[in-house]
mmJSON file of the N, C-alpha and C atoms, coordinates in Angstrom:
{"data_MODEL":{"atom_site":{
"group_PDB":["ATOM","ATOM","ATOM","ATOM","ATOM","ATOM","ATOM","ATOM","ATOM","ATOM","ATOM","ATOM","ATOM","ATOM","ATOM","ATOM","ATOM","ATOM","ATOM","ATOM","ATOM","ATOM","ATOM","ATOM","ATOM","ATOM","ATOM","ATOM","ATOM","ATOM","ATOM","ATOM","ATOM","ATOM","ATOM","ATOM","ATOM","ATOM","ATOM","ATOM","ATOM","ATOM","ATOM","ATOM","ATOM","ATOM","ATOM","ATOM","ATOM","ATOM","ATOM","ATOM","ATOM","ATOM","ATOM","ATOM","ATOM","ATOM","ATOM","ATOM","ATOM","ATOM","ATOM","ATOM","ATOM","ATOM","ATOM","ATOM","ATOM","ATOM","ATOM","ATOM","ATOM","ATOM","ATOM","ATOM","ATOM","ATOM","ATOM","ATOM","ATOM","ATOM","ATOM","ATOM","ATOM","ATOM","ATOM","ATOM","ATOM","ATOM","ATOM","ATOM","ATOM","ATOM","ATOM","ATOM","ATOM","ATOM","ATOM","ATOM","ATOM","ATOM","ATOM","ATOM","ATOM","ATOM","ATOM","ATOM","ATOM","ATOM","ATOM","ATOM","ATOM","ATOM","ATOM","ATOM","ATOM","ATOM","ATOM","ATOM","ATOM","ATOM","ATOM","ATOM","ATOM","ATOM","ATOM","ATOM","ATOM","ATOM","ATOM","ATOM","ATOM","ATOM","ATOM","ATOM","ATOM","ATOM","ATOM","ATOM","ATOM","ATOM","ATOM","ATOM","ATOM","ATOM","ATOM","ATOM","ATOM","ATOM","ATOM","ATOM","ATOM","ATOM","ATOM","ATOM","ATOM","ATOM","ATOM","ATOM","ATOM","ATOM","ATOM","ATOM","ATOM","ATOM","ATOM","ATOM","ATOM","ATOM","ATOM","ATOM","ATOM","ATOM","ATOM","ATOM","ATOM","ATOM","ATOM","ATOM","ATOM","ATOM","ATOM","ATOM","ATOM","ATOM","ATOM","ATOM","ATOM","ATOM","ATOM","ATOM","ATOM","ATOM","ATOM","ATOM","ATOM","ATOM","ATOM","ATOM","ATOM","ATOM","ATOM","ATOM","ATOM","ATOM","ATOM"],
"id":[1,2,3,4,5,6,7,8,9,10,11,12,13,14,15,16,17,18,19,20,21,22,23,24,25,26,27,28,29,30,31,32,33,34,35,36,37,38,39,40,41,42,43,44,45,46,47,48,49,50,51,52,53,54,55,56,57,58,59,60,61,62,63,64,65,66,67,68,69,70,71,72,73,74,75,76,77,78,79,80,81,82,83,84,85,86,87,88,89,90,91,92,93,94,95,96,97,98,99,100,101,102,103,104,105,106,107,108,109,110,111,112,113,114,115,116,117,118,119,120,121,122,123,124,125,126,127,128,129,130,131,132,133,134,135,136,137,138,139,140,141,142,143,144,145,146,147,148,149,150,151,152,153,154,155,156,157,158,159,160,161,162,163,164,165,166,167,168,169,170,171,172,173,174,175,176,177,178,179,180,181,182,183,184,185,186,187,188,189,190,191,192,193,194,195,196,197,198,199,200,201,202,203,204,205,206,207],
"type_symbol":["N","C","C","N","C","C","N","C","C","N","C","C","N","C","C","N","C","C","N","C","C","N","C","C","N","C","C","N","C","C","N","C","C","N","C","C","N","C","C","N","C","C","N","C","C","N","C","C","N","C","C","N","C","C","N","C","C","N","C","C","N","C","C","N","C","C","N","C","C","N","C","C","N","C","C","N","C","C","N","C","C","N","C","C","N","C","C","N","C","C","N","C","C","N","C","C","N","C","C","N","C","C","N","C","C","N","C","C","N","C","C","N","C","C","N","C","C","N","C","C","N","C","C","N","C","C","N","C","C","N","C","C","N","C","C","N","C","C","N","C","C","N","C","C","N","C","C","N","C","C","N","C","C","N","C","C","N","C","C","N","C","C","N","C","C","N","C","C","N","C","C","N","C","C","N","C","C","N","C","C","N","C","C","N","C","C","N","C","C","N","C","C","N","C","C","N","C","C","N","C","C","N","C","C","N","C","C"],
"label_atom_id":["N","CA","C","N","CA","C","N","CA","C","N","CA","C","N","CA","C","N","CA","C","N","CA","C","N","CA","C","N","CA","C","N","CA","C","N","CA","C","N","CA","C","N","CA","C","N","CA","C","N","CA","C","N","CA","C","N","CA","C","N","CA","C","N","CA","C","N","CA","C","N","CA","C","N","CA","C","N","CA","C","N","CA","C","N","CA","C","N","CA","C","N","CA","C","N","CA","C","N","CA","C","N","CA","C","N","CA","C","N","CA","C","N","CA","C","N","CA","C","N","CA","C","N","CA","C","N","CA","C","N","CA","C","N","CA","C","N","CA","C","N","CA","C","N","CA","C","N","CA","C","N","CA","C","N","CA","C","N","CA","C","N","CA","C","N","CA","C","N","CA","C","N","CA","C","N","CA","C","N","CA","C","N","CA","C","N","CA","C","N","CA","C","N","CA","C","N","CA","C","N","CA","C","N","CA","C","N","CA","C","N","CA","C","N","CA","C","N","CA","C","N","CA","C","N","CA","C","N","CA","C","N","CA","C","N","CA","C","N","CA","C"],
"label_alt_id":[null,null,null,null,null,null,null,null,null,null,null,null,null,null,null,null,null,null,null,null,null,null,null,null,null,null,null,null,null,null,null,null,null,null,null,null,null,null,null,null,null,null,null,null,null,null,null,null,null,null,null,null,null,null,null,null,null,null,null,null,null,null,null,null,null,null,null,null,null,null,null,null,null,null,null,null,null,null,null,null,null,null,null,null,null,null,null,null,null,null,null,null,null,null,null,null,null,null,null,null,null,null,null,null,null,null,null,null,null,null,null,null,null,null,null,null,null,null,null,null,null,null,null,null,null,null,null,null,null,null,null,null,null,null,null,null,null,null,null,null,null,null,null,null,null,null,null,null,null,null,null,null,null,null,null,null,null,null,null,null,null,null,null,null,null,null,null,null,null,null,null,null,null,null,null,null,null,null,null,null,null,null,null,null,null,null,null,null,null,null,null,null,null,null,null,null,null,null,null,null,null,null,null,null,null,null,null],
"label_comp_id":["UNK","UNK","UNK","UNK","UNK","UNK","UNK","UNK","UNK","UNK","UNK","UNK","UNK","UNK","UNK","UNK","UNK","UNK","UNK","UNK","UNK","UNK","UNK","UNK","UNK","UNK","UNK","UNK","UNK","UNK","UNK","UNK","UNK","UNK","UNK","UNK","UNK","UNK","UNK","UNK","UNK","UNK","UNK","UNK","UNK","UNK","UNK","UNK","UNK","UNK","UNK","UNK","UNK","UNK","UNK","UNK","UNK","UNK","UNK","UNK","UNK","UNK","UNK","UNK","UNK","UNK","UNK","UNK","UNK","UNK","UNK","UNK","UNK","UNK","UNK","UNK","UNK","UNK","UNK","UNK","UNK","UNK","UNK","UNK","UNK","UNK","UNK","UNK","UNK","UNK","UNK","UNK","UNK","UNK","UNK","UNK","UNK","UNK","UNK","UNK","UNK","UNK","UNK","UNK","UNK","UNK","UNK","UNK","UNK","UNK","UNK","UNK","UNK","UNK","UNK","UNK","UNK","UNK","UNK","UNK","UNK","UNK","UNK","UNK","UNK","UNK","UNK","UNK","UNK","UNK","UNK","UNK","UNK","UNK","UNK","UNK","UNK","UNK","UNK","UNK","UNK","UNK","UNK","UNK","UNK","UNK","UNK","UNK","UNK","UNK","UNK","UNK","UNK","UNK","UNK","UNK","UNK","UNK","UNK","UNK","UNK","UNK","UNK","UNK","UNK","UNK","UNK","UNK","UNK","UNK","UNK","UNK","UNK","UNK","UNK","UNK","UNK","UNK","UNK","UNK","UNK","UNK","UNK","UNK","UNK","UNK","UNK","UNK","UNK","UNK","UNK","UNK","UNK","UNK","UNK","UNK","UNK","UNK","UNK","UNK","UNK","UNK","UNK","UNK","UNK","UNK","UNK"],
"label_asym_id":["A","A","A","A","A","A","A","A","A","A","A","A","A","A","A","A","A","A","A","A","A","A","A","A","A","A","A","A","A","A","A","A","A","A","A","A","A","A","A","A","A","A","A","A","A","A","A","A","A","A","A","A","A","A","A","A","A","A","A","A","A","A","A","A","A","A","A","A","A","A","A","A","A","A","A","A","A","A","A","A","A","A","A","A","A","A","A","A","A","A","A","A","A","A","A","A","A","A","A","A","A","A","A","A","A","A","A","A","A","A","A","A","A","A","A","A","A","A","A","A","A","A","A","A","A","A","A","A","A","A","A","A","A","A","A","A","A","A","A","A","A","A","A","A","A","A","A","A","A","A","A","A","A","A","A","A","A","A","A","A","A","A","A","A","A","A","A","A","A","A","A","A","A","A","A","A","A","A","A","A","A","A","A","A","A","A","A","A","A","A","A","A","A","A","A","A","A","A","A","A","A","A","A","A","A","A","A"],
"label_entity_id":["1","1","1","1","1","1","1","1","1","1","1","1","1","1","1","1","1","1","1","1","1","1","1","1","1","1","1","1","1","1","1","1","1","1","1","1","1","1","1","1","1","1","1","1","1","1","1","1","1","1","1","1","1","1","1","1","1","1","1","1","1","1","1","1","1","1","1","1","1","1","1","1","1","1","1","1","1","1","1","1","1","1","1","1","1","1","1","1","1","1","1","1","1","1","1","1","1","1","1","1","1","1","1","1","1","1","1","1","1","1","1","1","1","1","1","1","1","1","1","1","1","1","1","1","1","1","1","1","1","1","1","1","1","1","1","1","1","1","1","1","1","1","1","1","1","1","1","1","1","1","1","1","1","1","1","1","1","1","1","1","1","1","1","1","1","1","1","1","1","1","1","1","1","1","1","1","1","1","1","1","1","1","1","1","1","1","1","1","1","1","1","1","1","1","1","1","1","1","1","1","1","1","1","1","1","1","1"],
"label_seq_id":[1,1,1,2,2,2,3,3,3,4,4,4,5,5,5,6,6,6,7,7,7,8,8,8,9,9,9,10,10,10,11,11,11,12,12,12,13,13,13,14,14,14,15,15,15,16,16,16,17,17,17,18,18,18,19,19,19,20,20,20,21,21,21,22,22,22,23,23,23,24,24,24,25,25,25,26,26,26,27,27,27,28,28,28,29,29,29,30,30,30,31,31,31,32,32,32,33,33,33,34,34,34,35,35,35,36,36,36,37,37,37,38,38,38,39,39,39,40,40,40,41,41,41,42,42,42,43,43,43,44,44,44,45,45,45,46,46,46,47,47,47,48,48,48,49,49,49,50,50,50,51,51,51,52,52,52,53,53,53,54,54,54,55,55,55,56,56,56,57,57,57,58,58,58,59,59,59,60,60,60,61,61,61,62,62,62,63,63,63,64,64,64,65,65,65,66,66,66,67,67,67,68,68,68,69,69,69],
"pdbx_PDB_ins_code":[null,null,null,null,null,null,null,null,null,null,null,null,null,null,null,null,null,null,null,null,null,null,null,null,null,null,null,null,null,null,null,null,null,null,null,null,null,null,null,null,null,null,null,null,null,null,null,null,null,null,null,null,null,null,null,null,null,null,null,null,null,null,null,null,null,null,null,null,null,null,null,null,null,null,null,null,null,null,null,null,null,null,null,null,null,null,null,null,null,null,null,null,null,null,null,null,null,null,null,null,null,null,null,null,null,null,null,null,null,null,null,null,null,null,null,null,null,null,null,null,null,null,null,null,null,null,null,null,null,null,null,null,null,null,null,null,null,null,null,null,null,null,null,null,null,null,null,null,null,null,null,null,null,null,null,null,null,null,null,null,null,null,null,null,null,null,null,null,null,null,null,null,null,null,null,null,null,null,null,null,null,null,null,null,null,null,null,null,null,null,null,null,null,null,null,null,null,null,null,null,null,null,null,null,null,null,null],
"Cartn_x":[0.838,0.0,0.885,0.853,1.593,-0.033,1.088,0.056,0.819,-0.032,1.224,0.898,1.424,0.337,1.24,0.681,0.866,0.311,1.562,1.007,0.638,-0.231,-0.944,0.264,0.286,1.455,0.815,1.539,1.515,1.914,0.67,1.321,1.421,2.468,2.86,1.764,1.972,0.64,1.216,0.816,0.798,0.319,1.51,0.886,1.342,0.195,-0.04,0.767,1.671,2.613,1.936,0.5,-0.085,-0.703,-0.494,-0.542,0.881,2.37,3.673,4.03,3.659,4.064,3.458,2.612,2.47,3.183,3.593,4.548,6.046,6.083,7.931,8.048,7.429,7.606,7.556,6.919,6.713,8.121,8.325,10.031,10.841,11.054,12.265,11.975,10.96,10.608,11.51,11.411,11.547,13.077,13.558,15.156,15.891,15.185,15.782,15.393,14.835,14.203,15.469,15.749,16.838,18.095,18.19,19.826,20.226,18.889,19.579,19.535,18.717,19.109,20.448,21.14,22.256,23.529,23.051,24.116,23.906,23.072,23.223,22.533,22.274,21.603,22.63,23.678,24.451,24.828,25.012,25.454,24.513,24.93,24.278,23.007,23.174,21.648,20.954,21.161,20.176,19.116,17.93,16.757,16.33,16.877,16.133,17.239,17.234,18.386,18.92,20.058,21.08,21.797,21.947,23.106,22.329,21.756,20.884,20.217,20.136,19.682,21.185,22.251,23.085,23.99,24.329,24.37,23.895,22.481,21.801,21.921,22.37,22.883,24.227,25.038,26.422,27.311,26.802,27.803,27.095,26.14,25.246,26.41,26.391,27.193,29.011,29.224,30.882,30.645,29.436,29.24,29.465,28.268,28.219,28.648,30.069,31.401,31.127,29.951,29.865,30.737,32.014,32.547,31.626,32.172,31.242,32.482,33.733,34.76,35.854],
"Cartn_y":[-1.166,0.0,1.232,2.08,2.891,4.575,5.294,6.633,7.454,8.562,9.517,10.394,11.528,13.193,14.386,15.381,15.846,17.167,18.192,19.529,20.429,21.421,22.233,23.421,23.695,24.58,26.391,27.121,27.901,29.142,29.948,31.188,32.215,33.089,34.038,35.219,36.138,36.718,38.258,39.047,40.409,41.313,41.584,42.895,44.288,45.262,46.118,47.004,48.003,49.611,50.449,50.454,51.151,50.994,49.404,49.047,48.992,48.955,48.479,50.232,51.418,52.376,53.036,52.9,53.509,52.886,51.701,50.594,51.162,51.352,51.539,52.932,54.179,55.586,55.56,54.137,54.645,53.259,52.97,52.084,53.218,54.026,54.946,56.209,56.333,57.408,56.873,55.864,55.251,54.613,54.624,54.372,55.946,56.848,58.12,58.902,58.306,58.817,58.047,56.814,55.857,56.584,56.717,57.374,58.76,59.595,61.089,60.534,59.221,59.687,59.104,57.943,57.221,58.586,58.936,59.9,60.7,61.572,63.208,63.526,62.844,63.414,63.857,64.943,65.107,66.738,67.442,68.725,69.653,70.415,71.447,70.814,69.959,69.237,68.754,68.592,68.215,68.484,67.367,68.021,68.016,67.174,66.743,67.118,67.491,67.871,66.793,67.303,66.027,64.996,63.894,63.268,61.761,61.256,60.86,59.794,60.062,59.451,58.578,60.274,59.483,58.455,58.352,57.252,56.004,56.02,54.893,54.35,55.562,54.973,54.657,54.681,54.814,53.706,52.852,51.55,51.482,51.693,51.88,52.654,53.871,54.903,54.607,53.478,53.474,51.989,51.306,50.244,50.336,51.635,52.38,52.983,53.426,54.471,55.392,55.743,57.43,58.19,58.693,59.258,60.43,60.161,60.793,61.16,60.524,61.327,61.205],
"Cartn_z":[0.0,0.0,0.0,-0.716,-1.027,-0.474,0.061,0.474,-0.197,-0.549,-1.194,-0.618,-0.19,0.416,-0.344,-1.047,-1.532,-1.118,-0.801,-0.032,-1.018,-0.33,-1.481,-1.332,-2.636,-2.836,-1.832,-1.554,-0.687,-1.612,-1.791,-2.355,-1.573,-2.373,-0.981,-0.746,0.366,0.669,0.485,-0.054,-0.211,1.166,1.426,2.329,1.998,1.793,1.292,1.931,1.26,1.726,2.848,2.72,3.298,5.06,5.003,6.523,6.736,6.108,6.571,7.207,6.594,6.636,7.835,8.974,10.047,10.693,11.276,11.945,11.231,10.24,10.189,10.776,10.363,11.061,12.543,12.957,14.571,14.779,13.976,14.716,14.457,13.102,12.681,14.098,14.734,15.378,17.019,17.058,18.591,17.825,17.02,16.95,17.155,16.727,16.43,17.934,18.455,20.049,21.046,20.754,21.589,20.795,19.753,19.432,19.85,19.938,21.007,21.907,22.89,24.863,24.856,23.943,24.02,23.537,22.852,21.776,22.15,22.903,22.781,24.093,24.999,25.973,26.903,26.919,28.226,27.496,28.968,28.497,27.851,26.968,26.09,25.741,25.013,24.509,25.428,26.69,27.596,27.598,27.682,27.73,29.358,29.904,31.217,32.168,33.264,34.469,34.839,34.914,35.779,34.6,35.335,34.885,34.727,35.318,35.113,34.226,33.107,31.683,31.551,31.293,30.757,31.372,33.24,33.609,33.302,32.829,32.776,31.496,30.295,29.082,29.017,29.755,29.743,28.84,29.401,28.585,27.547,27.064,25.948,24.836,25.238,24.816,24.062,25.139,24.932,23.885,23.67,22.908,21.292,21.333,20.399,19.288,20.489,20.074,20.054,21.427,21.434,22.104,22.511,23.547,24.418,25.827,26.681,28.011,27.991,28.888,28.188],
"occupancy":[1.0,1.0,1.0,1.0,1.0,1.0,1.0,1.0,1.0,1.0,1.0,1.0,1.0,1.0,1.0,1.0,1.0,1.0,1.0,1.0,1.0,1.0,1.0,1.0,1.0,1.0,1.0,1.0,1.0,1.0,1.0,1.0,1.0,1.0,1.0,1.0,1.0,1.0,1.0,1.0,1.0,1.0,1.0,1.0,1.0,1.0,1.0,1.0,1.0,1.0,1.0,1.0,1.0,1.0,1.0,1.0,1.0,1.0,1.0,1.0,1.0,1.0,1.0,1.0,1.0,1.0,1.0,1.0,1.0,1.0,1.0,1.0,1.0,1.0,1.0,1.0,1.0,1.0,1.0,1.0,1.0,1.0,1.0,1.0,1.0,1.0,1.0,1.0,1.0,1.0,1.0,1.0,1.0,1.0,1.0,1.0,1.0,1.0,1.0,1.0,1.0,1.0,1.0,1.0,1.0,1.0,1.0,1.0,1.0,1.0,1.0,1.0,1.0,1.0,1.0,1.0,1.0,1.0,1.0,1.0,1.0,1.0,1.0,1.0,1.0,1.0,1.0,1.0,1.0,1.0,1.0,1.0,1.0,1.0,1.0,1.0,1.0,1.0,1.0,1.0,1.0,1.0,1.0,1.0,1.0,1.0,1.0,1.0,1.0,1.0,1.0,1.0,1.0,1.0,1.0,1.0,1.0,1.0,1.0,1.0,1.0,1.0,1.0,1.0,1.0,1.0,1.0,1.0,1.0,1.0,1.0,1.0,1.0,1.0,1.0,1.0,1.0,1.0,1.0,1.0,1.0,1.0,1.0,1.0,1.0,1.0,1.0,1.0,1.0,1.0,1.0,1.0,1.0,1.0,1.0,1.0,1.0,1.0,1.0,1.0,1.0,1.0,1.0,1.0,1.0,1.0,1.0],
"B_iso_or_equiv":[0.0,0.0,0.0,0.0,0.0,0.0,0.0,0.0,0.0,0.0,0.0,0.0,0.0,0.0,0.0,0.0,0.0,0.0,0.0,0.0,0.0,0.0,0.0,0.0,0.0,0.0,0.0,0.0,0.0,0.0,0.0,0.0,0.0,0.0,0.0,0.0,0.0,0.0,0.0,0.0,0.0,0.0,0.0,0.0,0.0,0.0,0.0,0.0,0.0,0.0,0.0,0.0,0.0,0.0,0.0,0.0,0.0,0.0,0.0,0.0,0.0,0.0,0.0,0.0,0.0,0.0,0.0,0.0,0.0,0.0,0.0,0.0,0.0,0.0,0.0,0.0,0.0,0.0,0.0,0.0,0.0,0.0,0.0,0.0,0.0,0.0,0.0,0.0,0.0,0.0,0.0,0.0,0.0,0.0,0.0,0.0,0.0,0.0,0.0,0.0,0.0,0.0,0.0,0.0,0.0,0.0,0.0,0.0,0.0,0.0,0.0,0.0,0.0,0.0,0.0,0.0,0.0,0.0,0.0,0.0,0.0,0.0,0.0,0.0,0.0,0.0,0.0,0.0,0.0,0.0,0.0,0.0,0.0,0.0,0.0,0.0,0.0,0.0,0.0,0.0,0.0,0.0,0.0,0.0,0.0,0.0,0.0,0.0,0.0,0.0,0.0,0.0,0.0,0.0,0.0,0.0,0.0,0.0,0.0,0.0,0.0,0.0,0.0,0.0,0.0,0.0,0.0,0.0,0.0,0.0,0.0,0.0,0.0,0.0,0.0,0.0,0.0,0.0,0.0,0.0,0.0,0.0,0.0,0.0,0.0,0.0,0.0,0.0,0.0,0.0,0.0,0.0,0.0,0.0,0.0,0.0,0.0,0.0,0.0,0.0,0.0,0.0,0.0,0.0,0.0,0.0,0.0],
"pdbx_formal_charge":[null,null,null,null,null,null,null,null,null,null,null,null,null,null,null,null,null,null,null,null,null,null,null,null,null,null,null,null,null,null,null,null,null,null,null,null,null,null,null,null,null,null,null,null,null,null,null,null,null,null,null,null,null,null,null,null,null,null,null,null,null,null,null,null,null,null,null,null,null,null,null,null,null,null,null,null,null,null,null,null,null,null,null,null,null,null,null,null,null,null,null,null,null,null,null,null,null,null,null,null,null,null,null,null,null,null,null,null,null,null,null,null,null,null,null,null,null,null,null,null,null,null,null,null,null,null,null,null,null,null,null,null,null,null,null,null,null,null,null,null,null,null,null,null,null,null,null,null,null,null,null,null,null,null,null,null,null,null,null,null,null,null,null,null,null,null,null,null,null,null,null,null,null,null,null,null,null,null,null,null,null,null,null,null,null,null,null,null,null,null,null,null,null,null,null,null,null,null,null,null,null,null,null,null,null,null,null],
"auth_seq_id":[1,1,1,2,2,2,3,3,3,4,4,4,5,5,5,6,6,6,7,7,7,8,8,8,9,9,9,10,10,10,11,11,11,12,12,12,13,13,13,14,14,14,15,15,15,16,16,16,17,17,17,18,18,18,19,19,19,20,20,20,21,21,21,22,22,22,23,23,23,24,24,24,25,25,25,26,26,26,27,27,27,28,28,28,29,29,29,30,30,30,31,31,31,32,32,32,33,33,33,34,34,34,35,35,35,36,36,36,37,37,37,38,38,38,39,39,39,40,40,40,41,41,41,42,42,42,43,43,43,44,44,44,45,45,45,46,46,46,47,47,47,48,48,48,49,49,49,50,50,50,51,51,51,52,52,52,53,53,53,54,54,54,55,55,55,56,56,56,57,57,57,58,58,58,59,59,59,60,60,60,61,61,61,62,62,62,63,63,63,64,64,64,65,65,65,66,66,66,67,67,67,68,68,68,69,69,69],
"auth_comp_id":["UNK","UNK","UNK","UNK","UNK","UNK","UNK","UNK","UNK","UNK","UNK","UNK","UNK","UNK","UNK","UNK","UNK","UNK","UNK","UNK","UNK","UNK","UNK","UNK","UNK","UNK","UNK","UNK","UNK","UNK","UNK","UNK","UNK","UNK","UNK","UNK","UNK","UNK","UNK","UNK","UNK","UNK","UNK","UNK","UNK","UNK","UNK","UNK","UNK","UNK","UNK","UNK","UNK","UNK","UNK","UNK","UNK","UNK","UNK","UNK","UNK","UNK","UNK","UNK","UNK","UNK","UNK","UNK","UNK","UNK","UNK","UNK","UNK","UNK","UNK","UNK","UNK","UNK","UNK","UNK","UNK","UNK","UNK","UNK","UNK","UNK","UNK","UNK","UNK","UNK","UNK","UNK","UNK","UNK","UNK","UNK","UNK","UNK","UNK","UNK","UNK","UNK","UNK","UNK","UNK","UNK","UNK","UNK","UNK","UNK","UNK","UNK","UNK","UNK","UNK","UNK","UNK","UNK","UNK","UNK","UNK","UNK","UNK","UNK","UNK","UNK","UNK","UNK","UNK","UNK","UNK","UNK","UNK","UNK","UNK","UNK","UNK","UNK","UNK","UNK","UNK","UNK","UNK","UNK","UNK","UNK","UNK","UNK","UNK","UNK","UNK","UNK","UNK","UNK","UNK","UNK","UNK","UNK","UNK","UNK","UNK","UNK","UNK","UNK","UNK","UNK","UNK","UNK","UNK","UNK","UNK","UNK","UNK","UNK","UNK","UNK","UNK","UNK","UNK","UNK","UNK","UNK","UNK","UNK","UNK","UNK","UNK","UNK","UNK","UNK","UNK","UNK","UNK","UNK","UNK","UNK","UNK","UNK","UNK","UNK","UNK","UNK","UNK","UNK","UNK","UNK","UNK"],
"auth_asym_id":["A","A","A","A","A","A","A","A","A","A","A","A","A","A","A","A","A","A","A","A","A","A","A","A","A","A","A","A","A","A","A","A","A","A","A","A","A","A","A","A","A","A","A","A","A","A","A","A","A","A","A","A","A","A","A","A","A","A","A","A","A","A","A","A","A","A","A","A","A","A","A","A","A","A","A","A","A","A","A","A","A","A","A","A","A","A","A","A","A","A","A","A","A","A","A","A","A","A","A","A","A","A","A","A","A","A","A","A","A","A","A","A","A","A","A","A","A","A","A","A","A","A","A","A","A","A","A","A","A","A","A","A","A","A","A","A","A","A","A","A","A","A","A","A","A","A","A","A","A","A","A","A","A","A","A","A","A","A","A","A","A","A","A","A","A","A","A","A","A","A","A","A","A","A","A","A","A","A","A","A","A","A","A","A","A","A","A","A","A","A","A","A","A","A","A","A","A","A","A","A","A","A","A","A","A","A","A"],
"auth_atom_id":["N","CA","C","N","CA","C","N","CA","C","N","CA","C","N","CA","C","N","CA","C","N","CA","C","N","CA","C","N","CA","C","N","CA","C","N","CA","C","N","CA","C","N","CA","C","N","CA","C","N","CA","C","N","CA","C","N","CA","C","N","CA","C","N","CA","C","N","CA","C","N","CA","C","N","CA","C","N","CA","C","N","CA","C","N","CA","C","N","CA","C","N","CA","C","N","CA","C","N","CA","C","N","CA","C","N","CA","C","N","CA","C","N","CA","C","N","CA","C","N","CA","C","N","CA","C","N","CA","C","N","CA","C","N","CA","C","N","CA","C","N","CA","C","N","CA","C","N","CA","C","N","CA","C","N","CA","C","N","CA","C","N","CA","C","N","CA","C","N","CA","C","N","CA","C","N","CA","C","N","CA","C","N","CA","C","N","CA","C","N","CA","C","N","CA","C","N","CA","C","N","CA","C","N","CA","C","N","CA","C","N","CA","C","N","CA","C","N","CA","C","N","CA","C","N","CA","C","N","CA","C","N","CA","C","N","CA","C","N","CA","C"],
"pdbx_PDB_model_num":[1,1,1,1,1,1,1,1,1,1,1,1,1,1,1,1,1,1,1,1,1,1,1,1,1,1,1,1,1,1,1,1,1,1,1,1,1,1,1,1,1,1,1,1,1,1,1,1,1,1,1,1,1,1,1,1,1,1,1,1,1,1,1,1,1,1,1,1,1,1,1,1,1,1,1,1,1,1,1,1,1,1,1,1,1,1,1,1,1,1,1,1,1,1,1,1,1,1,1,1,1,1,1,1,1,1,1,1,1,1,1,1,1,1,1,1,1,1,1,1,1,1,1,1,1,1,1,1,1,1,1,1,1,1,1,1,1,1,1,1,1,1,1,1,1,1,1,1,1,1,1,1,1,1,1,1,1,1,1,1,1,1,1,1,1,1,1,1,1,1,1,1,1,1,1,1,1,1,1,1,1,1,1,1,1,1,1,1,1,1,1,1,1,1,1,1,1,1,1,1,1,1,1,1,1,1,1]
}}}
C-alpha cells in the first residue's frame, strides 16, 4: 500500500505599503528617540536635568562608540 500526500502549494501573501508604513515611522521614530538619549543626551543638549539618563545609558554609549569622557 503505497500513500502519497501531496502539499498544497503555498502562495505568498501580499501585504499592502499602506498598513507596513504607520509601523515603520513609529520604529524609525523610537530608533531616532533611543539614538539622542544614548548619543546626545548630556550637556548642552540636555533636555532633562542632571546626569541621570546618561548614567543609565552609559555603557550603551561606549558600545556604540559614542565618547562621553
Amino acid at each position: 500500500m503505497i500513500i502519497s500526500s501531496i502539499a498544497p502549494s503555498a502562495k505568498p501573501v501580499s501585504i499592502p505599503v499602506r498598513e507596513i508604513l504607520p509601523w515603520a515611522i513609529f520604529a524609525g521614530l523610537l530608533c531616532l528617540l533611543t539614538l539622542y538619549f544614548v548619543g546626545a543626551e548630556q550637556g548642552a543638549t540636555s533636555i532633562f536635568p542632571g546626569m541621570y539618563i546618561h548614567e543609565f545609558v552609559h555603557d550603551g554609549r561606549h558600545l556604540l562608540g559614542f565618547p562621553c569622557h
